[in-house]
N, CA, C and O of each residue as an XYZ file, in Angstrom:
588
protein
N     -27.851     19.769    -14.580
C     -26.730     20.661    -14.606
C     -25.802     20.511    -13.410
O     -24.871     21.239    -13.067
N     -26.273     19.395    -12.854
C     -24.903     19.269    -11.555
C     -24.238     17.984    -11.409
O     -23.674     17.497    -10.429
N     -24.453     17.450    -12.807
C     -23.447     16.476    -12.823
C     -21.427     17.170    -13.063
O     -20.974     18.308    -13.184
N     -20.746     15.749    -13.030
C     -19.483     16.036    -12.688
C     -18.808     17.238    -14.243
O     -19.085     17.203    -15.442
N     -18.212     17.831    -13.729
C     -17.210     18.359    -14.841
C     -16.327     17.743    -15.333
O     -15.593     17.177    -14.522
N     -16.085     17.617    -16.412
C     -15.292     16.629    -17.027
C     -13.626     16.978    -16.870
O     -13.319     18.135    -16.582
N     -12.913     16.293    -17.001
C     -11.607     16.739    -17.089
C     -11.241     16.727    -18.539
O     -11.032     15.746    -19.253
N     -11.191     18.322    -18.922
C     -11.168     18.169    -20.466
C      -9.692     19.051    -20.696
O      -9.179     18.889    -21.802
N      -9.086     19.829    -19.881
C      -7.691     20.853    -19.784
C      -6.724     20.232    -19.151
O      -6.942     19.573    -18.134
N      -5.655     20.358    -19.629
C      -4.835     19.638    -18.331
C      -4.663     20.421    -17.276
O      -4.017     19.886    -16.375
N      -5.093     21.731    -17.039
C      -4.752     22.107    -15.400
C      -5.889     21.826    -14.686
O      -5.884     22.034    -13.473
N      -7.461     21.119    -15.566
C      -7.952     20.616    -14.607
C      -7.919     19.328    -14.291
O      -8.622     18.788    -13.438
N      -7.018     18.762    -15.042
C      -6.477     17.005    -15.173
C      -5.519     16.896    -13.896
O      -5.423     15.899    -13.181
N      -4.696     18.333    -13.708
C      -3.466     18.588    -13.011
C      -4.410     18.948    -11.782
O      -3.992     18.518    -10.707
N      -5.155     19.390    -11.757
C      -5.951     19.803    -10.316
C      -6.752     18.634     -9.654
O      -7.177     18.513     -8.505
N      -6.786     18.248    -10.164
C      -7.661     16.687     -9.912
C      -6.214     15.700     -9.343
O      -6.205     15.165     -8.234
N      -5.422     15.635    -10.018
C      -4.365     14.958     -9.599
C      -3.939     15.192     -8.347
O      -3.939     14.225     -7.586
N      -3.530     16.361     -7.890
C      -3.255     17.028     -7.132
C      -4.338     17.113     -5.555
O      -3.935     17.313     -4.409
N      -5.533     16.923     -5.941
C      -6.279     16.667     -4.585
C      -6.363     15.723     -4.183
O      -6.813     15.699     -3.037
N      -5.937     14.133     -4.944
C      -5.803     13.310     -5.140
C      -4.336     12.853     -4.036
O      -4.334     12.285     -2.944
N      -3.326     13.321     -4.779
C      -2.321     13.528     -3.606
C      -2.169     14.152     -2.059
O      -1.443     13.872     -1.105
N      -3.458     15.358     -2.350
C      -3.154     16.089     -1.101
C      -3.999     15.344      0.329
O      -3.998     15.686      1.512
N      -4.789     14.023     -0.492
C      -5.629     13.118      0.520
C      -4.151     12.511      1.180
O      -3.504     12.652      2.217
N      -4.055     11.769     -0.071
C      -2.525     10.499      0.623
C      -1.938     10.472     -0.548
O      -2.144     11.354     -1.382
N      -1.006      9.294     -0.789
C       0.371      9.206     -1.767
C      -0.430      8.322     -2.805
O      -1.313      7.661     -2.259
N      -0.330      8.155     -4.175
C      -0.704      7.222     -5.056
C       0.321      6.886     -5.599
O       1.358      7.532     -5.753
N      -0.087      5.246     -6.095
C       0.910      5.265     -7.506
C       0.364      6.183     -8.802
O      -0.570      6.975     -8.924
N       1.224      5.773     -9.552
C       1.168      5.951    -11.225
C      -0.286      5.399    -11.701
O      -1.182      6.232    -11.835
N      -0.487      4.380    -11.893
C      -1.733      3.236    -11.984
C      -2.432      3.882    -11.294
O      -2.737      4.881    -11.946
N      -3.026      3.917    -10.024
C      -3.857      4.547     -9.075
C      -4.569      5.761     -9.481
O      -5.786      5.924     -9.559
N      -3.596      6.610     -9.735
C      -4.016      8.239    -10.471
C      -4.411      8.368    -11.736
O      -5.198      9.198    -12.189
N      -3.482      6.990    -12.639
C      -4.695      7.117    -14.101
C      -5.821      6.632    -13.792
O      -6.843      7.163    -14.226
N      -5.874      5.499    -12.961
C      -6.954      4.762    -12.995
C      -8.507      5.940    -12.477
O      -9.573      6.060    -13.079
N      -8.149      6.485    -11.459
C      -9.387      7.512    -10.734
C      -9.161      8.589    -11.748
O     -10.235      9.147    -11.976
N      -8.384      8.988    -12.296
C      -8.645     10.540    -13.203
C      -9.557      9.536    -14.349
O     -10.779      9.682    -14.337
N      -9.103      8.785    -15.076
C     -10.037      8.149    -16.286
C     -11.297      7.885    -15.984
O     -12.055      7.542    -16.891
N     -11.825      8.007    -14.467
C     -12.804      7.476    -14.127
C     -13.498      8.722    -13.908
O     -14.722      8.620    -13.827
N     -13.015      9.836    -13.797
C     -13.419     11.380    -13.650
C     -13.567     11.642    -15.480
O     -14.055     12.719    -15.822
N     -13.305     11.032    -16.157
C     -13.463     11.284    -17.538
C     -12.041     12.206    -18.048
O     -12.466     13.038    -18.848
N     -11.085     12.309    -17.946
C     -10.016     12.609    -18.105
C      -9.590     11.611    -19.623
O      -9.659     10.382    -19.611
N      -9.246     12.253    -20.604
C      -8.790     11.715    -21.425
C      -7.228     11.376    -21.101
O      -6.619     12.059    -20.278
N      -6.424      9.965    -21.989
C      -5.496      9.502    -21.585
C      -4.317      9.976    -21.732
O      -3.455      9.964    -20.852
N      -4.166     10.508    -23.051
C      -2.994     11.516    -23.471
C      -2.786     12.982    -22.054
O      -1.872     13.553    -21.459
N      -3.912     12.994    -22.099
C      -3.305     14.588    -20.802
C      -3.411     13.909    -19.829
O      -3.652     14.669    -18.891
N      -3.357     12.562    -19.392
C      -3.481     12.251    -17.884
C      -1.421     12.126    -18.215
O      -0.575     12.619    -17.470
N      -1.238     11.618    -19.047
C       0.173     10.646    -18.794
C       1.107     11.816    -18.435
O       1.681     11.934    -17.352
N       1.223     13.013    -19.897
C       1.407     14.238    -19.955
C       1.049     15.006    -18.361
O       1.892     15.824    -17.994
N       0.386     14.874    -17.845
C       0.758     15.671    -16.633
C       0.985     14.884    -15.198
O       1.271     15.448    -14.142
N       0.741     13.045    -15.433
C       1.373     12.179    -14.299
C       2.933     12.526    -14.864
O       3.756     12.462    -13.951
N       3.505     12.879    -16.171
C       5.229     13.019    -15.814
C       5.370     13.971    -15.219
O       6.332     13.828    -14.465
N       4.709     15.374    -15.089
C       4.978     16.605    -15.193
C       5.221     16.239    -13.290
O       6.374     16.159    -12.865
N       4.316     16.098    -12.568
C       4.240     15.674    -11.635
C       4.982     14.506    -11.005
O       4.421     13.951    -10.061
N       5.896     14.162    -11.311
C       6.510     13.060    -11.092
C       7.945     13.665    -11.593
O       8.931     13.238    -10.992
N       8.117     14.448    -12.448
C       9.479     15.491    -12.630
C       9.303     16.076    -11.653
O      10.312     16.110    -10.949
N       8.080     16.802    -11.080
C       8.676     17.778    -10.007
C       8.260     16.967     -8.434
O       7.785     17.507     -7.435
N       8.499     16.012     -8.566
C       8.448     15.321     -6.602
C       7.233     15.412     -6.487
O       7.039     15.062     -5.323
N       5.968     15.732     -7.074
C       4.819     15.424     -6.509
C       4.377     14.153     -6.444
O       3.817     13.845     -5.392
N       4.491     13.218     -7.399
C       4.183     12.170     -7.511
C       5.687     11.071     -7.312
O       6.642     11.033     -8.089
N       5.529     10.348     -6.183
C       6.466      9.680     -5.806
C       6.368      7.960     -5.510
O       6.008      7.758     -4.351
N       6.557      6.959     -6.127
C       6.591      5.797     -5.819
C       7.390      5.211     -4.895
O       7.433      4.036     -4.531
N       7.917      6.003     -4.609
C       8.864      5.874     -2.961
C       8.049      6.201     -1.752
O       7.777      5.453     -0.813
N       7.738      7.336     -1.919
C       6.830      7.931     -1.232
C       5.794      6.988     -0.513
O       5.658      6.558      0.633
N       4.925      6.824     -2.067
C       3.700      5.616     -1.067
C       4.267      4.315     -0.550
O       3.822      3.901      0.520
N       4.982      3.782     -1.034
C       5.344      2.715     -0.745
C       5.828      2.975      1.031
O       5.567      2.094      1.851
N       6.465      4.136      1.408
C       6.990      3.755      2.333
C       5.824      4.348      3.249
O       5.673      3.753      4.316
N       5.042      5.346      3.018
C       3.932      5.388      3.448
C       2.695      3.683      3.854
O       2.199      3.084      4.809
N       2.768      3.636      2.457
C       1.719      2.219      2.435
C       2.331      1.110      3.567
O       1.658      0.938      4.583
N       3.489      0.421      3.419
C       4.105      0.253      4.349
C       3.744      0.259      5.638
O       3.156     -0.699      6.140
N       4.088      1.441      6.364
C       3.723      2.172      7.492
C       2.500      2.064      8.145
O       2.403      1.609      9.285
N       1.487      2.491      7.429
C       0.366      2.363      7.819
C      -0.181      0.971      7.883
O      -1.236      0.679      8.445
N       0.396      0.361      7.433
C      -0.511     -1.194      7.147
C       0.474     -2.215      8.593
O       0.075     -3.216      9.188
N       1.891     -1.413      8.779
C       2.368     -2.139      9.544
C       1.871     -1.917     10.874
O       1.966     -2.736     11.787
N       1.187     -0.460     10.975
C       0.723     -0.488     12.694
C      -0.900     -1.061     12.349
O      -1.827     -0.853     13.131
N      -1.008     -1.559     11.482
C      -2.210     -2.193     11.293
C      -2.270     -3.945     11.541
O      -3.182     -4.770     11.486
N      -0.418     -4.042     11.916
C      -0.509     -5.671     12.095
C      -0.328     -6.824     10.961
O      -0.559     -8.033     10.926
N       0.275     -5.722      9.915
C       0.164     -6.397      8.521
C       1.807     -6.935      8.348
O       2.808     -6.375      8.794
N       1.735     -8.152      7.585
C       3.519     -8.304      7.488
C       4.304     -8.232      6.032
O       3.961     -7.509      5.096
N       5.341     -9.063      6.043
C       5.873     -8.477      4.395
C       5.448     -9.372      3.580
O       5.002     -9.026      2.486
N       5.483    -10.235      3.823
C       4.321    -11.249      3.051
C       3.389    -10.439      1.762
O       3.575    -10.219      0.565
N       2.154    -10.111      2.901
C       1.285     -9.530      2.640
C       1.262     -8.225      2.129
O       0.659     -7.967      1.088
N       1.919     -7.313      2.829
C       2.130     -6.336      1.832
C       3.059     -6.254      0.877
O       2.913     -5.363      0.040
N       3.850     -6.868      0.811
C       4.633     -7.341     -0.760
C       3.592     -7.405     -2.097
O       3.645     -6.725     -3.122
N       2.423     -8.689     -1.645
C       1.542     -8.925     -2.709
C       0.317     -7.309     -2.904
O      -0.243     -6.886     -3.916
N       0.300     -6.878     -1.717
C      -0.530     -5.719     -2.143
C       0.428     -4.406     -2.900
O      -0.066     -3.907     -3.911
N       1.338     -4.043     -2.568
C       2.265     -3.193     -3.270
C       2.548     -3.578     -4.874
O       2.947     -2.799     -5.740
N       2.212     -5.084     -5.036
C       2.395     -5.612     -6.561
C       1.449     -5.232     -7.174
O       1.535     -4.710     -8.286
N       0.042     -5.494     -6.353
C      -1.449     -5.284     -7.044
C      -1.494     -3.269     -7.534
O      -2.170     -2.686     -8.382
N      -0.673     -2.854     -6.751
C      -0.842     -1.541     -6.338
C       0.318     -0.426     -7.857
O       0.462      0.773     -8.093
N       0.754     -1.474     -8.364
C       1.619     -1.239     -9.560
C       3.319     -0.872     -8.869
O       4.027     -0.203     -9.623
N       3.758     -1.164     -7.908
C       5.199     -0.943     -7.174
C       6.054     -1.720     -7.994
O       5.644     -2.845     -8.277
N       7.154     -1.364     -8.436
C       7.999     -2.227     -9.058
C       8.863     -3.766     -8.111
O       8.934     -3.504     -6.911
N       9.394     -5.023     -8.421
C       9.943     -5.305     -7.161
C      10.721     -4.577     -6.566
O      10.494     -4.087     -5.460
N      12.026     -4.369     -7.418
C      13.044     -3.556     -6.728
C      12.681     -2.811     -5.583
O      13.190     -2.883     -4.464
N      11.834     -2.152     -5.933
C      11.203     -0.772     -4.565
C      10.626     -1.676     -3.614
O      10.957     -1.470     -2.446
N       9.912     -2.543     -3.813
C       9.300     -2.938     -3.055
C      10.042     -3.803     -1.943
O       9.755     -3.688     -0.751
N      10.904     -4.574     -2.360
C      11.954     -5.692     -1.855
C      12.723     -4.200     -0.968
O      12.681     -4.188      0.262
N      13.265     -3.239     -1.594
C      14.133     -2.146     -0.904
C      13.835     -1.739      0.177
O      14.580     -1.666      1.154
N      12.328     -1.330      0.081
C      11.606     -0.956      1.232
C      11.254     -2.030      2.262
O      10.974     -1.832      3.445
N      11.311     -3.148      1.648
C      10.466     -4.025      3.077
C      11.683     -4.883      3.358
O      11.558     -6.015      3.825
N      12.812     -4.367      3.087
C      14.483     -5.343      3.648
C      15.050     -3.978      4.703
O      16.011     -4.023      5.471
N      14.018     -2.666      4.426
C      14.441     -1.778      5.061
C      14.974     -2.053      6.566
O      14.316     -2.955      7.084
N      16.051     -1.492      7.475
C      15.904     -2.273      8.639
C      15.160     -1.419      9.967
O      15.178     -1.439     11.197
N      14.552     -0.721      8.928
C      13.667      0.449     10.024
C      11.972     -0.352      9.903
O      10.935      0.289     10.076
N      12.017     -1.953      9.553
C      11.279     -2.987      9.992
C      11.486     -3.468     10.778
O      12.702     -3.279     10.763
N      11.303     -4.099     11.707
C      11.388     -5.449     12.535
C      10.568     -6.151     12.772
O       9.897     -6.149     13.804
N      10.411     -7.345     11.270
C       9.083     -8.147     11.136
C       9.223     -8.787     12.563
O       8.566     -8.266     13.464
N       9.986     -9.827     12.842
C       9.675    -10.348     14.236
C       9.132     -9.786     15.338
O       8.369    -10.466     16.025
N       9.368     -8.737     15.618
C       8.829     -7.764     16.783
C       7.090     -7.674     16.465
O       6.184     -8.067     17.200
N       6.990     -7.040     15.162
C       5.868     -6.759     14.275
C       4.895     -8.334     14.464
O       3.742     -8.424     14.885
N       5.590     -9.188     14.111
C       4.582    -10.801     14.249
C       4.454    -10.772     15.707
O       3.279    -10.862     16.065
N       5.245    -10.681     16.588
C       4.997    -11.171     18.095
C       3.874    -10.017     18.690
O       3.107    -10.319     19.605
N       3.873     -8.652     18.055
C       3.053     -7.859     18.697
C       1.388     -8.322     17.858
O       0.321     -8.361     18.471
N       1.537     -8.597     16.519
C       0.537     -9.168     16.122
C      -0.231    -10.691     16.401
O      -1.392    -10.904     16.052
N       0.395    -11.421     16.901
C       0.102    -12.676     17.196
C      -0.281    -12.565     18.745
O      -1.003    -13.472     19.157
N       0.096    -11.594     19.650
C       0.301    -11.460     21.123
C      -1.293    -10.470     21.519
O      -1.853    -10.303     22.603
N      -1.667     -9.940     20.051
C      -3.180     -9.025     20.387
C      -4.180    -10.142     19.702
O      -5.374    -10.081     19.993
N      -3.780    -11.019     18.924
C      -5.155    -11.838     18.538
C      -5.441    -12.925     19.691
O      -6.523    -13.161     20.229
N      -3.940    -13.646     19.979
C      -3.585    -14.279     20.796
C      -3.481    -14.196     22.201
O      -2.643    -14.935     22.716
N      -4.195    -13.405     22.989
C      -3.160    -13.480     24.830
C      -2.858    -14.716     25.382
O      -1.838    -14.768     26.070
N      -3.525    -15.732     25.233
C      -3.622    -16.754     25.873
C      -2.198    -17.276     25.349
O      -1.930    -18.344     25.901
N      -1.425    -16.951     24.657
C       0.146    -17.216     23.908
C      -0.423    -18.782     23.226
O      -1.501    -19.311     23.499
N       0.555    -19.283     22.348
C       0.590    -20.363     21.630
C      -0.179    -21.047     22.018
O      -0.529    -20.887     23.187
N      -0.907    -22.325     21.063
C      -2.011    -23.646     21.619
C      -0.921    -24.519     21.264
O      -0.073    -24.431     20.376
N      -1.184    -25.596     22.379
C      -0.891    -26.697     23.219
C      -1.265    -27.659     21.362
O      -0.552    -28.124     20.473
N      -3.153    -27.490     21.669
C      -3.689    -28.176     20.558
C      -3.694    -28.176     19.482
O      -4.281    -27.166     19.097
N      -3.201    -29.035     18.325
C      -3.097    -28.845     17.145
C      -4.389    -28.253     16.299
O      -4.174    -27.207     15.686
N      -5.247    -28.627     16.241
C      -5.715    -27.399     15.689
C      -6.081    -26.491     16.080
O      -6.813    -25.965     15.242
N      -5.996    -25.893     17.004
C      -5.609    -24.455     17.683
C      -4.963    -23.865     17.271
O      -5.331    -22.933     16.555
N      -3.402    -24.178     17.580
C      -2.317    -24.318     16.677
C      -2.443    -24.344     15.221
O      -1.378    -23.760     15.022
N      -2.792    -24.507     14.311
C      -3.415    -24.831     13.433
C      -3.948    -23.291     12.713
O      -3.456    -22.710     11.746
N      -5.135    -22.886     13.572
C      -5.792    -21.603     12.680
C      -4.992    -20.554     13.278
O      -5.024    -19.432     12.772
N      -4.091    -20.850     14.559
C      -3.169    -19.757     14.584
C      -2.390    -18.936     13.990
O      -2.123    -17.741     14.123
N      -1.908    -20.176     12.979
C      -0.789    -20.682     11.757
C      -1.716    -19.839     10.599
O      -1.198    -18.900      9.995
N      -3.207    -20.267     10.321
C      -3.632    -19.500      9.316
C      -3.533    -18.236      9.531
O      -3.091    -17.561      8.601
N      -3.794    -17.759     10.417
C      -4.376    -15.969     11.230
C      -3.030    -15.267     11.149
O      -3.132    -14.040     11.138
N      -1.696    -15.787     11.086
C      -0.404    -15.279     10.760
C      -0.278    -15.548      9.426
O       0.284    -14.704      8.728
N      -0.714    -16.617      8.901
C      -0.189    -16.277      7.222
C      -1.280    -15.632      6.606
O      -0.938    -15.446      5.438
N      -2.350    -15.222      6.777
C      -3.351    -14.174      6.280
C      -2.844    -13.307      6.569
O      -2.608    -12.670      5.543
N      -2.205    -12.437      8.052
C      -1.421    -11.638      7.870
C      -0.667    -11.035      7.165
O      -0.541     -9.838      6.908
N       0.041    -12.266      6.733
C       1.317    -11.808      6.204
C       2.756    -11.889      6.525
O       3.743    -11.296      6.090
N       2.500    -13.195      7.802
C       3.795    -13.465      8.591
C       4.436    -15.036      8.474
O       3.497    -15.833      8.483
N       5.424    -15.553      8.393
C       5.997    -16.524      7.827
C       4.996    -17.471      8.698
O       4.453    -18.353      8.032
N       4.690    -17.428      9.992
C       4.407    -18.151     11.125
C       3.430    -17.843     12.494
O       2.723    -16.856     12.698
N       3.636    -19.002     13.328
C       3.325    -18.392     14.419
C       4.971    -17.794     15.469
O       6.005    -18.461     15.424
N       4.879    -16.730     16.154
C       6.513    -16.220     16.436
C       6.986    -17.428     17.552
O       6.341    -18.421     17.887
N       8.113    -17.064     17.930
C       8.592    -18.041     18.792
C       7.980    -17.137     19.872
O       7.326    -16.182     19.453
N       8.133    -17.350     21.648
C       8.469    -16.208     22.057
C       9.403    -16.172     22.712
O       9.804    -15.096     23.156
């Protein structure tokens, strides 16, 4: 008797949604995906992801510029979060909007990221040089920066 309650009403489809948001921002995808997994049937998930998305709760702007954010003081670049915002269901448009934003400054962003893996600054040696080059494009950065 203490297994989960099902999501069988939509205000408990809508309440579930909603704590869901009040952690951090989701997409669309994201919130069906964890309510269906709470047992939420699909018709009242969609039915109350619009309801929520008419009234500003649910915002794809929102996370994005959130997601963004957080991943950028994490050292992450546009590269990289481009392809995760795709996986994440972001449309391009939004996504390209947000990361041409100029309240970025990938260069700054690569030199502070390349300058904490890196102190010793750039290798001399090519393959030094080399996995440097990888450790910035796993990032998510075109390169290694100039400085």
């Amino acid at each position: 008797m203490f297994g989960r309650k099902g999501l069988d009403t939509p205000v408990a489809v809508r309440r579930a949604a909603m704590d869901l948001l009040a952690r951090r921002e989701h997409t669309r995808s994201e919130l069906q995906r964890k309510l269906r997994q709470r047992g939420a049937a699909g018709s009242v998930i969609e039915d109350e992801l619009q309801r929520l998305e008419e009234e500003g709760l649910l915002s794809h702007e929102r996370f994005c510029e959130a997601y963004v954010h957080a991943r950028c003081q994490r050292g992450y670049g546009p590269q990289r979060l481009r392809e995760e915002l795709r996986q994440r269901g972001v449309s391009e448009e939004l996504i390209e909007r947000t990361l041409d934003s100029p309240e970025w400054d990938w260069e700054s962003l690569a030199r502070s990221a390349f300058r904490k893996r890196f102190p010793e600054g750039i290798a001399v040696e090519p393959r030094e040089r080399a996995r440097q080059l990888r450790f910035m494009q796993y990032r998510g950065f075109p390169g290694v920066p100039a400085d």
